[in-house]
C-alpha positions in Angstrom: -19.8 -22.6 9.6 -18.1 -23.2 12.9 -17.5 -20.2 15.3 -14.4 -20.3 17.2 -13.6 -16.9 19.3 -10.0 -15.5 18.6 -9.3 -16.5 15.1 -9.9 -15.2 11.6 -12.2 -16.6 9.7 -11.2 -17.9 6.3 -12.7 -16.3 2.9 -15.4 -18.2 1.4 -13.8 -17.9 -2.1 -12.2 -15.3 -4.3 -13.9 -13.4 -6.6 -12.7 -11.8 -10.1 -14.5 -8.5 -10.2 -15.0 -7.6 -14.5 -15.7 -3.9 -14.7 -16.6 -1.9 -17.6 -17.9 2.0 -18.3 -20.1 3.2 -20.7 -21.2 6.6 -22.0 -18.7 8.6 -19.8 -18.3 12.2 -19.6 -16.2 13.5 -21.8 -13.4 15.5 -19.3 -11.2 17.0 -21.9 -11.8 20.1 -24.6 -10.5 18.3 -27.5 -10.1 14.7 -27.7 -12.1 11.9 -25.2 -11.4 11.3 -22.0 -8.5 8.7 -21.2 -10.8 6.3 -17.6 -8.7 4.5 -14.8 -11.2 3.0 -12.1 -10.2 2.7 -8.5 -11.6 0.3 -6.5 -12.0 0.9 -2.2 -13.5 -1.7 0.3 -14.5 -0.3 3.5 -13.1 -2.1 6.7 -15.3 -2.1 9.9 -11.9 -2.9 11.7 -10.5 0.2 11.1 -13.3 2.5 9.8 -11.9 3.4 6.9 -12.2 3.4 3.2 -8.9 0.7 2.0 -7.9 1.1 -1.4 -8.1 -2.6 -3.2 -6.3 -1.7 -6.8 -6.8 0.4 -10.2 -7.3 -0.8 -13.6 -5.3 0.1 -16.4 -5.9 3.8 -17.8 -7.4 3.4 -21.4 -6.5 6.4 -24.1 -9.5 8.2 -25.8 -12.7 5.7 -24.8 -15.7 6.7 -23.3 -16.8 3.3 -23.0 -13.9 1.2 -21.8 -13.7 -2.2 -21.1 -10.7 -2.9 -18.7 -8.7 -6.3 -19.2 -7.4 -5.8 -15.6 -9.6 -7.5 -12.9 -9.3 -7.3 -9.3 -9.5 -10.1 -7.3 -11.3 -9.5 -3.7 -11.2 -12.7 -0.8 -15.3 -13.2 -0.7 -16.3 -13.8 3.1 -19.9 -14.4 3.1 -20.7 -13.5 6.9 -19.2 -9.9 5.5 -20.8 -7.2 3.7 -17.7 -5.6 2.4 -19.0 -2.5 0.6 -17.1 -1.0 -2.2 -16.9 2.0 -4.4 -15.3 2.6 -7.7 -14.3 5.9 -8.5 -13.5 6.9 -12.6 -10.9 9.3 -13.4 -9.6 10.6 -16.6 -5.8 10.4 -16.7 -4.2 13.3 -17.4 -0.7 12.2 -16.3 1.3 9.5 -14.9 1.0 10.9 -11.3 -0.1 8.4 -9.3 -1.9 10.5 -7.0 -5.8 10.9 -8.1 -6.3 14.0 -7.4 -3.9 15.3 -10.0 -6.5 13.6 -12.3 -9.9 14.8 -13.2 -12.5 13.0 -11.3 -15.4 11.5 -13.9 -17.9 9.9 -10.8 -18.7 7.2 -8.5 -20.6 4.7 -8.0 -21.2 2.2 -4.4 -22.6 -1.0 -3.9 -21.7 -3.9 -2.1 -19.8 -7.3 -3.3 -22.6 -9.3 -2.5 -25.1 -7.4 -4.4 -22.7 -8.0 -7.7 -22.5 -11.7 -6.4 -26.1 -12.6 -6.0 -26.7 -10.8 -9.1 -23.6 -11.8 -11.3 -23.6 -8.5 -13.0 -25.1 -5.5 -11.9 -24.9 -1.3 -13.8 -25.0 1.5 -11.7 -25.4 5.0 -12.6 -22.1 7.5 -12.4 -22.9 10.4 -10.0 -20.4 12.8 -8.1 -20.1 13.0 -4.7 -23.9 14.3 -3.4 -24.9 15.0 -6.5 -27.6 13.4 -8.8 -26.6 14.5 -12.6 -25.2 11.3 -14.0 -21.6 11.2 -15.5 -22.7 7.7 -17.3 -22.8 4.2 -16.1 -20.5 1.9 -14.3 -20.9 -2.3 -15.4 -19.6 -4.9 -12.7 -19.7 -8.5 -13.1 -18.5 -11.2 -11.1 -17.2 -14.7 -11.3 -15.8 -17.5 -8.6 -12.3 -18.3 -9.7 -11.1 -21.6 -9.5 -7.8 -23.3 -8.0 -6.0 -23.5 -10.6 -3.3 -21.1 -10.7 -0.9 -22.1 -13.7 -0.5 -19.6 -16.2 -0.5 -20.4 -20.5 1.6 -19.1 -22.5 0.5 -17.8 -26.0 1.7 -16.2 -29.2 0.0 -15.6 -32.5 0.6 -14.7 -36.1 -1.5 -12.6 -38.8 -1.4 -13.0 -42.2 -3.0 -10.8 -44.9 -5.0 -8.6 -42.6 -7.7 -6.6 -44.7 -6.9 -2.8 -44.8 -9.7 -1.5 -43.2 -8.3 2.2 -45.6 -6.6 2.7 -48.8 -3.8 4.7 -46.9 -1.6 3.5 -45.1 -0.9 0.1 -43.3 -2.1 -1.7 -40.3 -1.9 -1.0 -36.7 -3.7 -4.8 -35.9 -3.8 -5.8 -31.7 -5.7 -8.9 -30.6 -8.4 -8.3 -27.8 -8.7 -11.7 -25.6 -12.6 -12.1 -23.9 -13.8 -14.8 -22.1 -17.2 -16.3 -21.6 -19.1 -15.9 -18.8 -21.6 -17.8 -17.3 -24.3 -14.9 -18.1 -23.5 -15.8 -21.8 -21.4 -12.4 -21.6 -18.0 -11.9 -23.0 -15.4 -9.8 -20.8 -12.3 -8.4 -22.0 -9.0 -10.5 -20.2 -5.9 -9.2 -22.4 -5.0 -7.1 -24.8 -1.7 -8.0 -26.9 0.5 -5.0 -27.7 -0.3 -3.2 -30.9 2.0 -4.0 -34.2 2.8 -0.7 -35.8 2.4 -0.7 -39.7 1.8 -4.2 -40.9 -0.8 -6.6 -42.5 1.0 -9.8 -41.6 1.8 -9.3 -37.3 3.8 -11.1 -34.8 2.4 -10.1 -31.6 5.0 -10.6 -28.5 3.6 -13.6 -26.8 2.1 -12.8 -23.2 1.3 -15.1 -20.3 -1.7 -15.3 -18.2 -3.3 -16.7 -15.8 -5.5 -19.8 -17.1 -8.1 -19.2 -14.4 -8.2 -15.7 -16.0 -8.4 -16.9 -19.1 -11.2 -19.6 -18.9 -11.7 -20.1 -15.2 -9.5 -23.5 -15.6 -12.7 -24.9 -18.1 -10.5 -26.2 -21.1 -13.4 -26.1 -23.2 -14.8 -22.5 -22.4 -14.9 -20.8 -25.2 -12.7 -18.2 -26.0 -13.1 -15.0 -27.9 -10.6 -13.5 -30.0 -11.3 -10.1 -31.7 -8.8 -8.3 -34.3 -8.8 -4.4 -34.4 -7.1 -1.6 -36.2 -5.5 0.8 -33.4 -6.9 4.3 -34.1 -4.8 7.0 -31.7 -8.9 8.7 -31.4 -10.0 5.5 -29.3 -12.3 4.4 -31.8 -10.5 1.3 -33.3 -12.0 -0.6 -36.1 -12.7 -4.2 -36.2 -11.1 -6.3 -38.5 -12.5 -9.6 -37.3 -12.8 -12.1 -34.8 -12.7 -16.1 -34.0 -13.3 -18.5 -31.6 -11.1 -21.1 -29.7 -10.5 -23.1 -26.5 -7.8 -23.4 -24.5 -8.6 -27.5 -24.8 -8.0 -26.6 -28.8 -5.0 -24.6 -28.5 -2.9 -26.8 -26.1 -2.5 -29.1 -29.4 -0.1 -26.5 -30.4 0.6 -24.9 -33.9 -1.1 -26.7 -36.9 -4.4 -26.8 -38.7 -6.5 -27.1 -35.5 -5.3 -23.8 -34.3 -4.9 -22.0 -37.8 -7.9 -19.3 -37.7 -10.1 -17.4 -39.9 -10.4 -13.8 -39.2 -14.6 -12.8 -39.8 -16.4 -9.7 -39.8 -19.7 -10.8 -39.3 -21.5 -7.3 -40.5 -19.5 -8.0 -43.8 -20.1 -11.7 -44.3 -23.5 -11.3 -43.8 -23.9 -8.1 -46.4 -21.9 -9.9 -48.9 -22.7 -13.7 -48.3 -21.1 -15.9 -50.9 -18.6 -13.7 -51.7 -17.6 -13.2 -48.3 -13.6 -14.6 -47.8 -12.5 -12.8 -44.6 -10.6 -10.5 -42.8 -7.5 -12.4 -42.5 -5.8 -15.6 -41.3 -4.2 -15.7 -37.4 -1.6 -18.8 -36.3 -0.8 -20.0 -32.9 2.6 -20.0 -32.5 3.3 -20.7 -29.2 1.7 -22.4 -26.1 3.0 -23.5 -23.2 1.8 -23.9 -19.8 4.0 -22.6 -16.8 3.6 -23.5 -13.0 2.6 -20.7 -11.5 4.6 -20.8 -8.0 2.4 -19.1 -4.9 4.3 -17.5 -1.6 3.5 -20.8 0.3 5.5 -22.8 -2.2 8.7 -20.8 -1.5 8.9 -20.6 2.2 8.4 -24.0 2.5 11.5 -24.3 0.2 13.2 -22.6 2.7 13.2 -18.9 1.9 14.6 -16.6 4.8 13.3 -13.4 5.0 15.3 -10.9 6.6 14.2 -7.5 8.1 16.1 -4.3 8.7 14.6 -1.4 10.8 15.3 2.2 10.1 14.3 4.9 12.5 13.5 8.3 12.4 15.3 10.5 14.8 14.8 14.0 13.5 14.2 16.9 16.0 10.8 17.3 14.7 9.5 14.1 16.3 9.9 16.5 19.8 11.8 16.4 22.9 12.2 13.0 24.2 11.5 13.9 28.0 8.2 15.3 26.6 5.2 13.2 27.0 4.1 15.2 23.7 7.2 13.3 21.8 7.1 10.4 19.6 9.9 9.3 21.0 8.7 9.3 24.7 9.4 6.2 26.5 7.2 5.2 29.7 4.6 2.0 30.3 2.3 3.1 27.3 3.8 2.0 23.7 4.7 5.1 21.8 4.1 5.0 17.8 7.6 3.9 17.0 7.4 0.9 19.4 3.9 0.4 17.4 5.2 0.2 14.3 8.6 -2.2 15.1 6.4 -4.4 17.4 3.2 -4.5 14.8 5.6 -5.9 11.9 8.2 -7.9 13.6 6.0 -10.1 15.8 4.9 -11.4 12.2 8.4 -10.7 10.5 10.4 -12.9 13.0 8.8 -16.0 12.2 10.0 -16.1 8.7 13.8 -15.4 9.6 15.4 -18.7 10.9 18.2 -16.9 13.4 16.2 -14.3 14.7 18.8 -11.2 14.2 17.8 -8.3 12.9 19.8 -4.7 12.2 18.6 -1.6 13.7 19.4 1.4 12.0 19.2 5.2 12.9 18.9 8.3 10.7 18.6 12.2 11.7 20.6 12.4 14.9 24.0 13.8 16.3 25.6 10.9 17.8 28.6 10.0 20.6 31.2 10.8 21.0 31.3 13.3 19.0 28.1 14.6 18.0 28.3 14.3 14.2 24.8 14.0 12.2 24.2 10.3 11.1 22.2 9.4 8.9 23.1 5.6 9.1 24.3 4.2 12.6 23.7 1.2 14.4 21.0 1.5 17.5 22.3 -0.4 19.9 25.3 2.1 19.6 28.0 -0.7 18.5 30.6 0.0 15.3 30.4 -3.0 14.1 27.4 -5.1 14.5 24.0 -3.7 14.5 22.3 -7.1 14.9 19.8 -7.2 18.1 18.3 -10.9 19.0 14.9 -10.9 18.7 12.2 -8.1 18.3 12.4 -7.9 21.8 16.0 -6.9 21.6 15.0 -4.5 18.9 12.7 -3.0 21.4 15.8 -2.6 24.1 18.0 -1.4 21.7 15.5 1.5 20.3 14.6 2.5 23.8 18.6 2.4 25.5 19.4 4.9 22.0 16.8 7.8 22.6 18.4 9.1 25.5 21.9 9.2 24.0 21.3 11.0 20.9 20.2 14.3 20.2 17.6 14.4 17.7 18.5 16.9 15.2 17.9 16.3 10.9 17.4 16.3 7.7 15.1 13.8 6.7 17.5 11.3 4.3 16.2 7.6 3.6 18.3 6.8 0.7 21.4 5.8 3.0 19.7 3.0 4.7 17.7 2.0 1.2 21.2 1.7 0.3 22.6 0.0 3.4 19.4 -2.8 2.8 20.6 -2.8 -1.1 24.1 -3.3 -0.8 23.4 -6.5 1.1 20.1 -7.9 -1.2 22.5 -7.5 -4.4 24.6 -10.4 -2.7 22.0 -12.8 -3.1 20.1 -12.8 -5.8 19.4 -16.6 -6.1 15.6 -16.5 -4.6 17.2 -18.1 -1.2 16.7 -14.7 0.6 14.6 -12.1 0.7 15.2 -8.4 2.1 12.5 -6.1 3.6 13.0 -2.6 5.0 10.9 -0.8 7.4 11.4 2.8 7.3 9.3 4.5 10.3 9.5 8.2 9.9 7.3 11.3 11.2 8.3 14.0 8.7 8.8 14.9 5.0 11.9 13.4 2.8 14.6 15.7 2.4 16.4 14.2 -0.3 13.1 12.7 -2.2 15.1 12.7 -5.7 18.1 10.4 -4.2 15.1 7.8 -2.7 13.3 7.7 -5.7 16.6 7.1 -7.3 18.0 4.6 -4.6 14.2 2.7 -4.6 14.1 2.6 -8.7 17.9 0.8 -8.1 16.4 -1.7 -5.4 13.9 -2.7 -7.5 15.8 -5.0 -9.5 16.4 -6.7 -5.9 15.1 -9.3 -3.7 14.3 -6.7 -1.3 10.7 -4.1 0.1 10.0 -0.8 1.9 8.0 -0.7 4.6 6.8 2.8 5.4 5.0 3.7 8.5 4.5 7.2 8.9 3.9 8.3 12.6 2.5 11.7 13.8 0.5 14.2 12.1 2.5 15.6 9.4 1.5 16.2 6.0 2.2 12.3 4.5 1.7 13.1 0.8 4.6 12.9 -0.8 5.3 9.4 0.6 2.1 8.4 -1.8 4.5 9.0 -5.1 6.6 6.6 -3.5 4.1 3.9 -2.8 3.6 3.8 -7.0 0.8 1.5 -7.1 -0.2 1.1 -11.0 2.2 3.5 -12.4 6.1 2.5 -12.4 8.1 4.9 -10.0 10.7 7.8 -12.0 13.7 8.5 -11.3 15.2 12.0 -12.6 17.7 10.7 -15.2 14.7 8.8 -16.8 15.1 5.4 -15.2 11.8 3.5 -14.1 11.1 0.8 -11.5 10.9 -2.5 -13.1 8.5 -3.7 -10.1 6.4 -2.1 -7.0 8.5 -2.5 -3.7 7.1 -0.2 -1.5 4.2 0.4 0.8 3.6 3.4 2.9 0.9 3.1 5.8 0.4 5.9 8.4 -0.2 5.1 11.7 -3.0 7.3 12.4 -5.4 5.4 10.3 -5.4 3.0 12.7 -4.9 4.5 16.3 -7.8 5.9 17.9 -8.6 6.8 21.5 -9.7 4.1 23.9 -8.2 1.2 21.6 -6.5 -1.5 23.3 -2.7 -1.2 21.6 -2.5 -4.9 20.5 -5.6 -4.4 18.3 -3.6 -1.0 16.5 -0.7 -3.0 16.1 -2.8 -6.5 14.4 -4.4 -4.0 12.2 -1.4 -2.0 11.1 0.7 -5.3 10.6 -2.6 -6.8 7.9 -2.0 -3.5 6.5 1.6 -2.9 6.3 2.7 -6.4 5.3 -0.4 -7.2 2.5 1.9 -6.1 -0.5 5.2 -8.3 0.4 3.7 -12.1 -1.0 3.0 -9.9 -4.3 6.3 -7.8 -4.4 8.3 -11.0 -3.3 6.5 -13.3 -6.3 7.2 -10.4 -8.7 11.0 -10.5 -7.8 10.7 -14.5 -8.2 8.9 -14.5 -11.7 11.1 -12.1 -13.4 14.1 -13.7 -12.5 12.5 -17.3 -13.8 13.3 -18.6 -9.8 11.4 -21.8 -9.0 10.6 -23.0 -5.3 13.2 -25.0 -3.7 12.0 -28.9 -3.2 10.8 -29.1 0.2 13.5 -31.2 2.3 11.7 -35.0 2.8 11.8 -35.1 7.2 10.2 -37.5 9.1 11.0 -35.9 12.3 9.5 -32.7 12.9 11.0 -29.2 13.7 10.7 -28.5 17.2 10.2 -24.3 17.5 10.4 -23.0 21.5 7.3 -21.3 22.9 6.5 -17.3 21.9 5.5 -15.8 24.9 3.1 -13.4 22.6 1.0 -16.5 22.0 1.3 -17.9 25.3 -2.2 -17.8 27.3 -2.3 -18.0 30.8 
């Protein structure tokens, strides 16, 4: 591998971490416990513990098997230690320690790598009783990132009682290399029926069979019990190979329980009959594909001036302007340096919020920076910059805390172009509390329907917590009047994590910018594929675009 000072090296491949649990403790008095397992990486960069995802919560299991894998960048010259943490759900809080913490367990991704699948006991922080046992196995993924589209039938389903009707769902495993078989969907369950038409579902095909048509495919039929222990029904076999010929014969299955054939051999004549009724491969689009169809992303700033970021003229402020870049410069410098090469004329609004402004020193909690009525474009993120700086000593800093004017400033202009040919993020950078926390949620679970993210940096020392309901990873965001994010748009970040004495400030603002902008290729796909938008052809040129020379990249 070639070592070239200054640049990143590229990730060796990516990985699809399988994890299951087995023989957890049981949390709650009277029914089992309901796991979620968070995954962290630790990041020598920063030294800190990075959350990577969650799996999905599982109702009334102590031995779950998660269909939602996580997907980690392998870089073999790292060591990139991880931990999972198990929780039982008690809520749809998405911060953990509303939950009940089960255990943990550590190890690093090359230790699951070189062994392919590895068990580690449950234990809680320094302590050695075991809270059960934690199963991780691992497997390359290929290139290939179409996604298949299925949809099945059931017909005569055994009753598995004489009361009552079915409750049948389909449980999807693949085949690993080990000779294992790991869970990869789960179809919805039908309520009350012996002959089921489950809502087709896509995935991924490298999910499904790691893009090997003739991997074999497990497919096992269960009756939903609301106690967690569902009962089998029965099970078959298939390829994806065998199922792209579509409905017919060839894809027309026989349901088997295996314990029950074998006790009753010759009489035996299954659990059931299952149909493909659908299949369908879809392109699955990646970020690349759309900003090299032209995509412009656009990026609005939004700054804090409350009183409590301090007196200006204090060195002890926030705001304090001399030769040293104070968080706020941080945070507009960190993601606009990477932000400005995506947005083809280089303008970007500046907004304010918190202050009493000229001329006559009403509270705003949406006004243009650069002090203008009617344009609160700047040119470049150095203009930003000027802008920011020539505005601190003409306002007063004063309060509340409101974000949902500027969400909806940001809105107002991503619900004009809804087409996929734009793209709208937000970056909020605040050093206090929300004030009006049940109009964001409100204005954010509106936005998400939008081409449009939030950004949030949080600078200072305050108390950051409730910015974590709004960063709802896993667990759709709420509004009051009952209405629920359709997709994840926001990321909160605080500052702190990432500036420590003696660090040079261009090394802060690289790591707060990986940090801060990670989320936006995911949240902007997820706008994409709901809305069914393809990538626009890339324009045939045989001349190539000339771009003028950054002075941040220039070396002398």
């Amino acid at each position: 591998m070639s070592f070239t000072p200054g640049t990143a090296a590229l990730p060796t491949s990516e990985v699809e971490i399988s994890i299951s649990c087995r023989s957890l403790r049981g949390m709650d008095v009277f029914s089992k416990s309901d796991p979620m397992v968070v995954v962290n990486e630790y990041r020598p960069g920063i030294k800190n513990w990075v959350e990577l995802g969650r799996t999905e919560a599982i109702e009334n299991t102590h031995n779950p098997d998660f269909a939602k894998k996580l997907i980690i960048p392998y870089r073999f010259e790292e060591s990139q230690p991880l931990t999972f943490k198990v929780y039982d759900i008690d809520s749809s809080s998405s911060k953990l320690e509303d939950h009940d913490f089960i255990g943990t367990a550590s190890c690093s991704l090359a230790q699951i790598i070189s062994k392919g699948k590895v068990q580690l006991p449950l234990t809680k922080v320094n302590g050695n009783k075991t809270h059960g046992k934690i199963i991780l196995s691992a497997e390359e993924l290929s290139k290939i990132k179409d996604n298949v589209v299925l949809q099945f039938q059931g017909r005569k389903l055994v009753k598995k009682s004489f009361f009552g009707n079915l409750d049948p769902f389909l449980v999807f495993m693949k085949s690993m290399e080990s000779g294992d078989f790991n869970v990869v969907h789960k179809t919805v369950v039908a309520k009350g029926t012996v002959n089921p038409t489950w809502k087709s579902f896509s995935i991924p095909i490298r999910m499904l069979c790691n893009g090997d048509p003739e991997r074999i495919i497990k497919v096992v039929c269960y009756d939903w019990r609301s106690s967690g222990d569902n009962v089998l029904i029965g099970e078959f076999e298939t390829t994806l190979k065998e199922m792209s010929q579509g409905p017919g014969t060839s894809t027309t299955y026989q349901l088997i329980n295996r314990k029950k054939k074998e006790k009753k051999q010759g009489s035996y004549k299954g659990a059931g009959t299952i149909f493909l009724l659908h299949y369908e491969v879809q392109k699955a689009y990646t970020f690349l594909d759309y900003m090299k169809g032209g995509v412009n992303i656009h990026c609005t700033f939004a700054i804090d001036f409350t009183g409590s970021n301090g007196e200006p003229t204090s060195p002890n402020s926030l705001h304090y302007i001399s030769s040293v870049p104070n968080p706020y410069e941080i945070a507009i410098h960190s993601v606009g340096n990477i932000i400005k090469d995506y947005d083809s004329n280089k303008q970007f609004p500046v907004l304010g919020f918190g202050a009493r402004v000229p001329p006559d020193g009403n509270v705003s909690h949406e006004f243009f920076v650069n002090m203008t009525t009617d344009n609160p474009y700047c040119n470049g993120i150095e203009g930003v910059l000027s802008a920011y700086r020539n505005c601190v000593p003409r306002v007063q800093l004063y309060g509340p805390t409101n974000f949902s004017p500027v969400i909806h400033h940001v809105a107002k202009f991503a619900s004009a172009f809804r087409d996929g040919a734009n793209y709208f993020i937000l970056l909020i950078i605040t050093d206090g509390v929300i004030s009006d926390m049940a109009k964001t949620i409100k204005a954010i679970v509106a936005a998400s329907t939008l081409p449009m993210s939030i950004i949030i940096v949080g600078v200072g020392p305050a108390d950051f917590d409730a910015m974590e309901v709004l960063d709802s990873d896993g667990t759709p965001l709420a509004a009051d009047d009952g209405s629920k994010a359709v997709r994840d748009i926001v990321q909160f970040v605080p500052l702190r994590n990432f500036v420590r004495p003696g660090v040079d400030p261009r090394t802060t603002m690289a790591s707060l910018a990986k940090e801060v902008l990670a989320e936006i290729p995911t949240q902007f796909l997820s706008y994409m594929h709901r809305n069914h938008i393809v990538p626009r052809p890339v324009s045939d040129t045989t001349q190539p675009v000339e771009l003028p020379p950054d002075p941040e990249l220039l070396v002398s």
